[in-house]
C-alpha positions as CSV (number, residue, x, y, z in Angstrom):
1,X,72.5,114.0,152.8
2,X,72.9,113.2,149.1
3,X,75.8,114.7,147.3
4,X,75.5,117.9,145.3
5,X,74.8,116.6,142.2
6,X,71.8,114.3,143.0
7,X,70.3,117.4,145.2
8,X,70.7,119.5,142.2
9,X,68.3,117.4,140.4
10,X,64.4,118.4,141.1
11,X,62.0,116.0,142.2
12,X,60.5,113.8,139.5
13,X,56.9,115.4,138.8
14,X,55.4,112.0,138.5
15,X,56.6,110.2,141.3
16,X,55.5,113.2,143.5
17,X,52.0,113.5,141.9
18,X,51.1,109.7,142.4
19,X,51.9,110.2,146.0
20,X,50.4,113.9,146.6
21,X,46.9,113.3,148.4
22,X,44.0,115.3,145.6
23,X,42.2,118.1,146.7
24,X,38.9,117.6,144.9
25,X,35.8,118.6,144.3
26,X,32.4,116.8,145.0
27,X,32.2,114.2,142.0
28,X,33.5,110.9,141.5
29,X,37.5,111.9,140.4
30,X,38.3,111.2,136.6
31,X,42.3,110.1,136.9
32,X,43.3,111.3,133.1
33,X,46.6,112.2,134.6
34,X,48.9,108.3,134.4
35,X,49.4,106.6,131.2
36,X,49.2,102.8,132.2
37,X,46.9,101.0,129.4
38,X,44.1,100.0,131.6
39,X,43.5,96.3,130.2
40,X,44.7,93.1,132.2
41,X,47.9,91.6,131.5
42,X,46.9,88.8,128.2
43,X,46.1,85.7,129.5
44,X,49.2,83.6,127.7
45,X,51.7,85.9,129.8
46,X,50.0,85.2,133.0
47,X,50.1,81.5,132.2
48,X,53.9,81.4,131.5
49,X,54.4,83.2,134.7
50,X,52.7,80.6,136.7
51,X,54.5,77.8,134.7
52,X,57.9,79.3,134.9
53,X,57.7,80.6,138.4
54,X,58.3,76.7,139.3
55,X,61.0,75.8,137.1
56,X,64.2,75.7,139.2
57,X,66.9,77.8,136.7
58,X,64.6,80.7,137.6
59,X,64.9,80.5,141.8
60,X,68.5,81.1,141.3
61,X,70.8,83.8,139.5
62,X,70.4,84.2,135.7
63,X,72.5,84.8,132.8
64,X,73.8,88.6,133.6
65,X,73.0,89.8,130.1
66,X,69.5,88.0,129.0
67,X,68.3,84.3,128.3
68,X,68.8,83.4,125.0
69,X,64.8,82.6,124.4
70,X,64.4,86.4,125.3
71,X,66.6,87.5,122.4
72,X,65.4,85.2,120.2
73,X,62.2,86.6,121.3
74,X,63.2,90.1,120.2
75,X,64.8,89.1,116.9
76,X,62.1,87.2,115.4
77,X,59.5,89.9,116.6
78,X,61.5,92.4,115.0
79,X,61.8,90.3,112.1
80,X,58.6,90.2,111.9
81,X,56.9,93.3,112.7
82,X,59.5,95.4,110.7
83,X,61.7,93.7,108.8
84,X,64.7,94.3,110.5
85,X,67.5,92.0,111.2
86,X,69.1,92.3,114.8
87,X,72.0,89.9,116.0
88,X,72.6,89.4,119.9
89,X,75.1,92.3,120.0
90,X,72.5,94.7,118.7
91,X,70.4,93.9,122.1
92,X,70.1,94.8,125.8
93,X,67.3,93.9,127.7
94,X,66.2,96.1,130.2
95,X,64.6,96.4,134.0
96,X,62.0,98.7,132.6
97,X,62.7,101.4,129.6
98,X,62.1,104.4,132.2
99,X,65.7,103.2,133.6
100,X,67.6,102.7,130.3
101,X,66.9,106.1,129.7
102,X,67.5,107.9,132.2
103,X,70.7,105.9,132.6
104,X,72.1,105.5,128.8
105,X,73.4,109.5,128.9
106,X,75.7,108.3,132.1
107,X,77.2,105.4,129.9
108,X,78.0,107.2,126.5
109,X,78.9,110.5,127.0
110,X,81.3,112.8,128.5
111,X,80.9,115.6,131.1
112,X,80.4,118.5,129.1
113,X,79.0,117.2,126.1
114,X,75.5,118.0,124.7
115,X,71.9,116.2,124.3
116,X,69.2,117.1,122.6
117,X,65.9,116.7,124.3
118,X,62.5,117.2,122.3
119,X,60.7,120.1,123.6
120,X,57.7,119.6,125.1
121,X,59.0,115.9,125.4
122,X,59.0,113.2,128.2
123,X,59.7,114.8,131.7
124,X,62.9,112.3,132.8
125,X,65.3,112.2,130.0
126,X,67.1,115.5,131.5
127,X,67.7,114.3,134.9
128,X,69.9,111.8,132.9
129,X,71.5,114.1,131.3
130,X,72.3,116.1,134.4
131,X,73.8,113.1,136.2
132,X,76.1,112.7,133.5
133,X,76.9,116.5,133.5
134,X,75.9,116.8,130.2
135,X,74.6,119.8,129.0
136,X,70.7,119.8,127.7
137,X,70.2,121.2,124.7
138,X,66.5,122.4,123.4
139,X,65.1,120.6,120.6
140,X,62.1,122.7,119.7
141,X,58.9,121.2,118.5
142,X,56.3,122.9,117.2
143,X,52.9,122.6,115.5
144,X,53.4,124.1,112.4
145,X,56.1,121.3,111.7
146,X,53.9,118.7,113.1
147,X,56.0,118.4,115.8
148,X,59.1,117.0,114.3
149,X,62.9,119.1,115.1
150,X,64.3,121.1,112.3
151,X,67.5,120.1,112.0
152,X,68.8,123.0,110.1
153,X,67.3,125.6,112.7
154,X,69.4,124.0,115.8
155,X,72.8,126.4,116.6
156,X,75.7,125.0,114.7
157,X,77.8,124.9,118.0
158,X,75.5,123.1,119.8
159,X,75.4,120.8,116.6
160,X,79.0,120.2,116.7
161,X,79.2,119.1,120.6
162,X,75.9,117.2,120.6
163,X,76.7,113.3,121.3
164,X,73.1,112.4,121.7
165,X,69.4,113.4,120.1
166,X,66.5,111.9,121.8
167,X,63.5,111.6,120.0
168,X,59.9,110.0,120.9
169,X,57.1,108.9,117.8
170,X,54.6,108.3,118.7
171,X,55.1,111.5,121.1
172,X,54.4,111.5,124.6
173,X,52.7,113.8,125.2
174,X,52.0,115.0,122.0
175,X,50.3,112.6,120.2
176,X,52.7,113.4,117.3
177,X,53.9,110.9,115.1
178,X,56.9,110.4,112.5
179,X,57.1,108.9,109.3
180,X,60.2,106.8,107.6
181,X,61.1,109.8,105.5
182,X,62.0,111.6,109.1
183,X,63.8,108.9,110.1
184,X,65.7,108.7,106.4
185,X,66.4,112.2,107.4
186,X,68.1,112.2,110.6
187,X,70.1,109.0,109.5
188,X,71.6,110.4,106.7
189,X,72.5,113.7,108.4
190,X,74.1,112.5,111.5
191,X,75.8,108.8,110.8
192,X,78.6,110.1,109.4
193,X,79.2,112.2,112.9
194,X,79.9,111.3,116.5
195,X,76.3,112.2,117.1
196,X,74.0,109.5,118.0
197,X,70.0,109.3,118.5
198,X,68.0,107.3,121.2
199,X,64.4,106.5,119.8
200,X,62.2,106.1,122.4
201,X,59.3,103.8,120.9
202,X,57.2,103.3,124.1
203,X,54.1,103.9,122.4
204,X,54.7,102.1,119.2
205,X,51.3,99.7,119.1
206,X,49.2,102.6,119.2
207,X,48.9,103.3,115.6
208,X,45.5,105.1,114.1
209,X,46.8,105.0,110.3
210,X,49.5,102.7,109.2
211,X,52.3,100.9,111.8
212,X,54.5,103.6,112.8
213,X,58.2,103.0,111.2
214,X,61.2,101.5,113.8
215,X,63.9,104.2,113.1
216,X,66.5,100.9,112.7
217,X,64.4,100.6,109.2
218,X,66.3,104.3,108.1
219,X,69.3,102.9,110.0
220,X,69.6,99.0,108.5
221,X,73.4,99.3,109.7
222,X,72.9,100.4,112.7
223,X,75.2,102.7,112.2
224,X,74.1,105.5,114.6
225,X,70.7,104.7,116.2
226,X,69.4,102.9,119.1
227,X,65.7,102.0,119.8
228,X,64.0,101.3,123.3
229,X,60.8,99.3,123.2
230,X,58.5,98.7,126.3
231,X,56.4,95.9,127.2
232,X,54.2,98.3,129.5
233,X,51.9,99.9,126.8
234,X,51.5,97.8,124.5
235,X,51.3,94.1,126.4
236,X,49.4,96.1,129.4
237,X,52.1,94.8,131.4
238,X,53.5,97.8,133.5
239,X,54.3,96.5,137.0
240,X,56.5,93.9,135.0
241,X,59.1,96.0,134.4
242,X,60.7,94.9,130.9
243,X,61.6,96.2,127.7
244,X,64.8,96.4,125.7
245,X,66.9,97.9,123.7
246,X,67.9,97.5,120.5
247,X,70.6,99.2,117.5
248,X,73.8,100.2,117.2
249,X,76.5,97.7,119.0
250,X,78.3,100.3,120.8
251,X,75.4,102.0,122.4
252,X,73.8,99.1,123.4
253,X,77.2,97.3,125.1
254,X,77.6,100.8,126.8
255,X,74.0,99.6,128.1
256,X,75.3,96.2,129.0
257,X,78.5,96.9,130.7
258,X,76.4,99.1,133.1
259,X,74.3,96.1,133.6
260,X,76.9,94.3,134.6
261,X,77.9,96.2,137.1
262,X,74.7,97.2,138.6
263,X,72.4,94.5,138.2
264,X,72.7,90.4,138.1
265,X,70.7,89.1,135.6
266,X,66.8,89.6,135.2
267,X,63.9,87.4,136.8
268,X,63.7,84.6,134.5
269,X,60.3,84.7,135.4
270,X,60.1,88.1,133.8
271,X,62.0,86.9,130.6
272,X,59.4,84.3,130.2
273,X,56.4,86.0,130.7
274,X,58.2,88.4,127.9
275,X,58.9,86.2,125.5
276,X,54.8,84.6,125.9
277,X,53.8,88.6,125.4
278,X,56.1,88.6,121.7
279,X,55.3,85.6,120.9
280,X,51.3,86.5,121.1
281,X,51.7,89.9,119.2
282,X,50.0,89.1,116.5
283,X,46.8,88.5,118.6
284,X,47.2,91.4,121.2
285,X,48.6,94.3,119.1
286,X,45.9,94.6,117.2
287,X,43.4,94.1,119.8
288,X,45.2,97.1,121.7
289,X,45.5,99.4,118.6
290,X,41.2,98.7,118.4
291,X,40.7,99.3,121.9
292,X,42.5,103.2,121.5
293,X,41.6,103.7,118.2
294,X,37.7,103.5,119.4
295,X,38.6,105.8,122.2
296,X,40.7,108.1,120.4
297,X,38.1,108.7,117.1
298,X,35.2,109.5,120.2
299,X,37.8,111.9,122.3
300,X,38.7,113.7,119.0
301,X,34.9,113.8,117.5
302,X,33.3,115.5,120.8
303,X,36.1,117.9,121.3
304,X,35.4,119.0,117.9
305,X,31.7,119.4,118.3
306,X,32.3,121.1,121.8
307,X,34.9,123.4,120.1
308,X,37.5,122.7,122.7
309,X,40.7,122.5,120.5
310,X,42.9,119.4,120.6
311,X,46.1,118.6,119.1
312,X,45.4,115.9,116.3
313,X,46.0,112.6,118.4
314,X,48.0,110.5,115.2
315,X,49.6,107.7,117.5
316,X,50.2,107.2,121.4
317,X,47.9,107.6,123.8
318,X,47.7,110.6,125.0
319,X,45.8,114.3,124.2
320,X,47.8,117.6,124.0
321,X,45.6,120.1,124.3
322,X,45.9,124.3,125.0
323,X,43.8,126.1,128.5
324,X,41.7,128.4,128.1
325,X,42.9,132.3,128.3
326,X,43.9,133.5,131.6
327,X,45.0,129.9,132.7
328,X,48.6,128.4,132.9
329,X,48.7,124.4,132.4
330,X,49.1,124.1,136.0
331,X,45.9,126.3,137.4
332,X,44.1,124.5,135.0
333,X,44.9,121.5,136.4
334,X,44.0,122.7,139.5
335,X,41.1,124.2,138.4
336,X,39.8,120.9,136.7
337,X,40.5,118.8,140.2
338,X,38.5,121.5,142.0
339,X,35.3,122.2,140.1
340,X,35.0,119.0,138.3
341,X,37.2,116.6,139.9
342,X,39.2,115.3,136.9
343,X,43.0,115.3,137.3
344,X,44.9,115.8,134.2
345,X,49.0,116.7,134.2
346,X,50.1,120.3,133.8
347,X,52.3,120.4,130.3
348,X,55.2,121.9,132.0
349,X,57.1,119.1,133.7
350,X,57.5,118.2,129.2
351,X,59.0,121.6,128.5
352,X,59.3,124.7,128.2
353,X,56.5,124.7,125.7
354,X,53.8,123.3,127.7
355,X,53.5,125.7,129.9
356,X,50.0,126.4,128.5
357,X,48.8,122.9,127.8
358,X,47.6,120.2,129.6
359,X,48.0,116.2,128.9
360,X,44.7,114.1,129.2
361,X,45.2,110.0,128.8
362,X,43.0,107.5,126.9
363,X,44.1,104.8,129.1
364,X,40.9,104.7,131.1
365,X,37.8,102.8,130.8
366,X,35.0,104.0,128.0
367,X,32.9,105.3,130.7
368,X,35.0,107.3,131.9
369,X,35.6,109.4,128.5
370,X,32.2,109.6,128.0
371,X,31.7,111.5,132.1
372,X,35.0,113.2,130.9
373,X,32.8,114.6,128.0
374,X,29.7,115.3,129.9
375,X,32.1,117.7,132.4
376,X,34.2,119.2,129.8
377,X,30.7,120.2,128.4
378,X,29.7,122.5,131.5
379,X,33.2,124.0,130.8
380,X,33.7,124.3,127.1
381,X,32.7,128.4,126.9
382,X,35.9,128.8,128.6
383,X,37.7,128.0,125.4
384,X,35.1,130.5,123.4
């Protein structure tokens, strides 16, 4: 049997939803429900995997903490798509962002101490924090704020024994966004503390109006502030596993350190293939960004005109949107599979404030919105 503090952790929703077999009804199922960009891998990064597959230096055990072309790879792509300067201490790369942060709580802080997790906000950063035996603290968001934390409503205790504050923009699920005079914000309230904040910027090609600020642009120093970046979303290359992290030099060596210990050196495969997918930003970012925008604009104008409300969708991927009365998040979701066979994710696994919402993703072909449309519209007096 485990030990008592891995069986005190619940299951991870996702992992037990891609494996539960669906119940549906009679029509073709609509999978809303898993957001993996739906595009193939760009054609440079499949090239550089077939080319470095053969080079000898990667059959054998790398470099523990990174090649140096991957970091190079970061730097100048951070150079260039926000203007800020990182140095090879301000960098960890990482065996997929899901595991850094999940992990990162049992690196940096002490049993006892708190984090702040955004509420509704991704469903695996408290596991984390329970494996750490931190305590979770609630860090409320709500639309009337535009879904960004209040700092000056949190408890002033909790305040005090907070070590960490998690934060996602663009929001999954939300769909929320933050500008730079958020991030200005939480800088300048909490560098001077022992509090520090984990950005989690999964989602950050997937920008409707304007590039969405790196929160190391409010925190040039990196005095208190640590960014993870994925590969999945953005490159469409999820079954790589890569991403890194990025910021303050004691966070990210506490990420390092663990590496060393638990891991000996990425694929250099992997490394290439990531440093071909940075190096051809310029071309597939925006390609991306046009792919979702054109998807989003059509998801957000026939909702409208059904009158089936929707939280704006200002960056990310995903649609955050309210059941219809007499419905929790997860009997609509049932109720969906069943009479119209399209599986969406209940919003509870994100919170304690989903429990009435459900999460639809973007990430599937055009054809499919537009069937998701035709159904919702045999549904949408329910919301009248």
């Amino acid at each position: 049997m485990p030990n008592r503090l891995l069986e005190s952790i619940p299951p991870s929703y996702f992992g037990s939803a891609m494996s539960k077999k669906l119940e549906a009804g009679k029509k073709r199922v609509i999978n809303l429900a898993v957001g993996i960009p739906d595009q193939p891998t760009p054609e440079q990064v499949i090239n550089a995997v077939k080319q470095s597959v053969e080079q000898p230096e990667n059959q054998r055990y790398g470099v523990f903490r990174g090649k140096a072309s991957f970091k190079e790879a970061i730097i100048a792509f951070y150079q260039s798509e926000y203007d800020v300067k990182l140095s090879e201490e301000n960098i960890a790369v990482l065996y997929g962002t899901k595991s850094a942060l999940v992990q990162f709580p049992m690196t940096f802080i002490e049993p006892g101490e708190g984090v702040y997790l955004p509420n509704p906000g991704y469903a695996d950063y408290e596991a984390g924090v329970n494996l750490a035996r931190g305590e979770v603290y609630d860090l409320p968001l709500h639309p009337e704020n535009h879904f960004l934390p209040v700092y000056d409503a949190l408890n002033p205790e909790e305040v005090e024994n907070a070590r960490l504050i998690y934060l996602n923009y663009p929001s999954n699920p939300l769909g929320a966004v933050a500008d730079k005079s958020f991030f200005d914000e939480t800088i300048n309230r909490f560098k001077n503390t022992k509090t520090r904040i984990v950005h989690d910027f999964a989602y950050a090609p997937f920008s409707y109006s304007g590039k969405h600020p790196s929160i190391l642009q409010s925190d040039p120093e990196f005095e208190c502030s640590m960014e993870i970046y994925s590969l999945s979303k953005g490159f469409n290359m999820s079954g790589f596993r890569v991403g890194f992290a990025v910021g303050n030099p004691e966070m990210i060596e506490s990420i390092n350190k663990f590496q060393d210990h638990t891991q000996t050196g990425m694929w250099g495969v992997l490394q290439d293939a990531a440093v071909a997918a940075l190096s051809s930003a310029p071309d597939v970012l925006p390609e991306q960004q046009r792919i979702f925008l054109k998807r989003k604009n059509y998801i957000v104008s026939e909702f409208e005109a059904m009158g089936v409300p929707l939280n704006p969708i200002e960056g990310g991927i995903f649609g955050w949107l309210p059941v219809p009365e007499g419905f929790d998040g997860e009997s609509f979701t049932g109720y969906l599979l069943k009479e119209q066979s399209i599986l969406v994710t209940p919003g509870i696994p994100f919170g304690s404030r989903g429990r009435n919402y459900i999460r639809i993703s973007l990430a599937v072909e055009d054809a499919d919105l537009e069937e998701l449309v035709s159904r919702f519209k045999e549904i949408k007096d329910l919301w009248q």
